[in-house]
Backbone bond lengths (Angstrom), bond angles and torsions (degrees), N, CA, C in turn:
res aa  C-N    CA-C-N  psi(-1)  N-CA   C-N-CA  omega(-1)  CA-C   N-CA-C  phi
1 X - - - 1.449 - - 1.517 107.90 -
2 X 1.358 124.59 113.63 1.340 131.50 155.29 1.538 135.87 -59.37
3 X 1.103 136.74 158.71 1.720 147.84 -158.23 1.828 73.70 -53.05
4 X 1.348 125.66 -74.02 1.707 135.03 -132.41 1.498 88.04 -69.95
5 X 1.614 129.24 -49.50 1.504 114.62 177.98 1.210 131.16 -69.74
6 X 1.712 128.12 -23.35 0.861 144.84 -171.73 2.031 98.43 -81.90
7 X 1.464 122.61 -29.26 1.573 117.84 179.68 1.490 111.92 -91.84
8 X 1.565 112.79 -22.60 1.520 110.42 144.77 1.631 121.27 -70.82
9 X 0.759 141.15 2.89 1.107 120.21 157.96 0.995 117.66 -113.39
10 X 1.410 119.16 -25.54 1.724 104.38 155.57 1.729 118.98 -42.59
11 X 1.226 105.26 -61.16 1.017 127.87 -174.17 2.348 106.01 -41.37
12 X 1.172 87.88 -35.06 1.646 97.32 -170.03 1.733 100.10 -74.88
13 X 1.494 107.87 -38.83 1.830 116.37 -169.27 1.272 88.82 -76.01
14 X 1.245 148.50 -48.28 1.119 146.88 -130.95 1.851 123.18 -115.61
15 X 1.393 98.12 -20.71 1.403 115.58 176.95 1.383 117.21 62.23
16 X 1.663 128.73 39.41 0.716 134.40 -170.28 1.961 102.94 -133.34
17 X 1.575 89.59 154.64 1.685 86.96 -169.73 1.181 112.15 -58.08
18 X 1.476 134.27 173.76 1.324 113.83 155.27 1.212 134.57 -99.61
19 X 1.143 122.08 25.95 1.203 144.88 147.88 1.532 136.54 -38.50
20 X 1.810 93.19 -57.78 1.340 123.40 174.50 1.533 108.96 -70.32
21 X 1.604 101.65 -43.43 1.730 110.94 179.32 1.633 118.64 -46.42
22 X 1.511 97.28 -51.18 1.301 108.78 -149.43 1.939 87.21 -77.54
23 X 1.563 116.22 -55.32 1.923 94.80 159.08 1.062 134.15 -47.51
24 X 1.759 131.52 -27.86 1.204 118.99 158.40 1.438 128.68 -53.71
25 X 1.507 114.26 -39.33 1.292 109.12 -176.93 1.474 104.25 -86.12
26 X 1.316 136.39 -30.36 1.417 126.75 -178.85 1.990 100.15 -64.22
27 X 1.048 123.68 -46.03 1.639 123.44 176.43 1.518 114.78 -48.83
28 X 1.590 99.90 -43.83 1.880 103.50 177.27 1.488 106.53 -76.46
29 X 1.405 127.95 -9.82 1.212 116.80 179.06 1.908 93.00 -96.78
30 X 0.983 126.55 -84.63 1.716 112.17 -173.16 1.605 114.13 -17.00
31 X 1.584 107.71 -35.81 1.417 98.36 -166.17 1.174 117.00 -73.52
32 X 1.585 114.55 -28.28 1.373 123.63 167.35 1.305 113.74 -66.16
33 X 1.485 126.67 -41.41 1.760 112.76 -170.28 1.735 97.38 -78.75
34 X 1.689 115.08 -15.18 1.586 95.86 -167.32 1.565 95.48 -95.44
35 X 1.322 145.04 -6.54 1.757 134.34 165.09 1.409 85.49 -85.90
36 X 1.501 140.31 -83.80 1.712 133.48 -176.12 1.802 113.12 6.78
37 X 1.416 84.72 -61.26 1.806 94.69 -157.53 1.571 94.47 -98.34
38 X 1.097 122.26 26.91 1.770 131.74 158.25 1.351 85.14 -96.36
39 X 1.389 155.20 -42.15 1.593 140.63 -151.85 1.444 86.02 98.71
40 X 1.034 163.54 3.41 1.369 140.88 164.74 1.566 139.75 -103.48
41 X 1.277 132.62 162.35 1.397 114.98 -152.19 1.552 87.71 -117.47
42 X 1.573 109.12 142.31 1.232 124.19 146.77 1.619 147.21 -76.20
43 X 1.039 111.11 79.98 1.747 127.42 169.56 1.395 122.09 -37.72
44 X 1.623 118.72 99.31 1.398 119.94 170.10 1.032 132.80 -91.16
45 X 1.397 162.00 33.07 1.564 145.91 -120.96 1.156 111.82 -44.79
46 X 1.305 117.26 144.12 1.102 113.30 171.20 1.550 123.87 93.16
47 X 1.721 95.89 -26.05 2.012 92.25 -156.71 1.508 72.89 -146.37
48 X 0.927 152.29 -77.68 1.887 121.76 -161.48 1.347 114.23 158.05
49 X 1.257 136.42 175.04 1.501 136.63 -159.74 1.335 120.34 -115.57
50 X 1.199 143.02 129.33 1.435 143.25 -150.89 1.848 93.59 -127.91
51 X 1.460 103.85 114.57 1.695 110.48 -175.52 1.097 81.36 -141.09
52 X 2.236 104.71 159.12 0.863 135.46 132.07 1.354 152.45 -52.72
53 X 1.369 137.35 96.20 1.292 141.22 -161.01 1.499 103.93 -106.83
54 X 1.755 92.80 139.07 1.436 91.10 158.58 1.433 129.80 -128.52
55 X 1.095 125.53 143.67 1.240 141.91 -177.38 1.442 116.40 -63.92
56 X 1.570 122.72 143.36 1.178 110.53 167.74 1.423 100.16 -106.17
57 X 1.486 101.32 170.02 1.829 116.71 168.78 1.373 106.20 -56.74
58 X 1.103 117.53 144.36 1.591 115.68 166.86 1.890 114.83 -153.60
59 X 1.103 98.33 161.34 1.497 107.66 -171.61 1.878 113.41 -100.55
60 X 1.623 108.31 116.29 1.408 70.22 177.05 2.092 105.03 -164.11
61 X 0.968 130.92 172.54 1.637 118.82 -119.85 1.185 66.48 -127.31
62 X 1.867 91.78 139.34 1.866 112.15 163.47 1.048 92.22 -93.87
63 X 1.062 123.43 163.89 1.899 136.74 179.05 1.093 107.83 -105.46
64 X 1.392 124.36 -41.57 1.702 119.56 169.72 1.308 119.46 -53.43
65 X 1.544 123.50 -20.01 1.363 110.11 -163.10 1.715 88.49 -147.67
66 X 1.046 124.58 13.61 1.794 136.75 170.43 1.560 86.89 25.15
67 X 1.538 126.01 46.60 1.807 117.06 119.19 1.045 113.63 -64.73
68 X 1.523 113.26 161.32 1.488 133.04 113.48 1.362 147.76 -77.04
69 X 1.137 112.20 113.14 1.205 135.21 172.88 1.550 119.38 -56.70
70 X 1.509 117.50 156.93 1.826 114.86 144.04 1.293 109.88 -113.88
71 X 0.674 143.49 155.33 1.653 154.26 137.69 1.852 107.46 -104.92
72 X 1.538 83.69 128.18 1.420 104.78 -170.04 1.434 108.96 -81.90
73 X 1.352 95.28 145.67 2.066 108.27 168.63 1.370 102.58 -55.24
74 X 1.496 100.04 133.47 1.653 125.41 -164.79 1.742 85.71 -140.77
75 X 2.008 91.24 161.47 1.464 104.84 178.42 1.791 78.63 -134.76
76 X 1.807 95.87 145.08 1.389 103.23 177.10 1.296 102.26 -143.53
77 X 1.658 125.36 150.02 1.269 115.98 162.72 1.453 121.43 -100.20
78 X 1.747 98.95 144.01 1.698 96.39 -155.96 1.675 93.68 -130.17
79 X 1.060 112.42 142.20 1.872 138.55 175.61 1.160 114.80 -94.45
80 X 1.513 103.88 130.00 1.246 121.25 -169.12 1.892 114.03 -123.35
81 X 1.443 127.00 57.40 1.372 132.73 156.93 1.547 112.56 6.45
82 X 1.377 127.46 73.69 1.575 120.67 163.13 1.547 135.54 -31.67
83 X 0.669 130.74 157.52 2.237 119.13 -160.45 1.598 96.12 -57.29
84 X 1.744 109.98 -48.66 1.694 105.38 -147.89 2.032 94.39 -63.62
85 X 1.688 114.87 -43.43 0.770 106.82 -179.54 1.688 129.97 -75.29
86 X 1.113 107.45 2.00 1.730 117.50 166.50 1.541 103.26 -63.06
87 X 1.561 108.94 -57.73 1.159 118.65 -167.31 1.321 116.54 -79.53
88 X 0.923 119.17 -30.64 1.986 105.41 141.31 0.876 160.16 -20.11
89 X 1.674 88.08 -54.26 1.235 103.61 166.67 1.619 122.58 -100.25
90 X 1.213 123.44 -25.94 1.486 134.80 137.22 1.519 111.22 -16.37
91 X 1.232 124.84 -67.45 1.691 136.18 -140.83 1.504 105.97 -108.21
């Protein structure tokens, strides 16, 4: 499911234009990368935790051309599925 199907169907459960949808979900996404990239984690009940991770540098071999590479230290935000909602989606 893509951004455009996923704000129609909000939009269908919810009875709201999609207009409004598609800013609701673009607002819940800034809000997460702008607390994320403060160092702090976001707490959902129910639905799961949105943190900052960081990556280390690492070294590592193309096979087509048996270089080595680096890949540089990166920060990513990573989701964490709470039990009730694992099992939700599990069951």
């Amino acid at each position: 499911m893509n951004k455009t199907e996923f704000v129609d169907l909000m939009s269908k459960k919810t009875n709201m234009p999609k207009t409004k949808c598609e800013l609701f979900l673009n607002e819940f996404k800034e809000m997460i990368l702008e607390v994320c990239s403060k160092g702090e984690e976001v707490h959902l009940r129910n639905f799961g935790k949105f943190s900052m991770q960081e990556k280390k540098a690492r070294k590592f071999l193309n096979p087509q051309t048996k270089r080595y590479y680096i890949c540089q230290a990166k920060k990513m935000i990573s989701f964490k599925g709470f039990k009730n909602f694992k099992y939700a989606v599990n069951n």
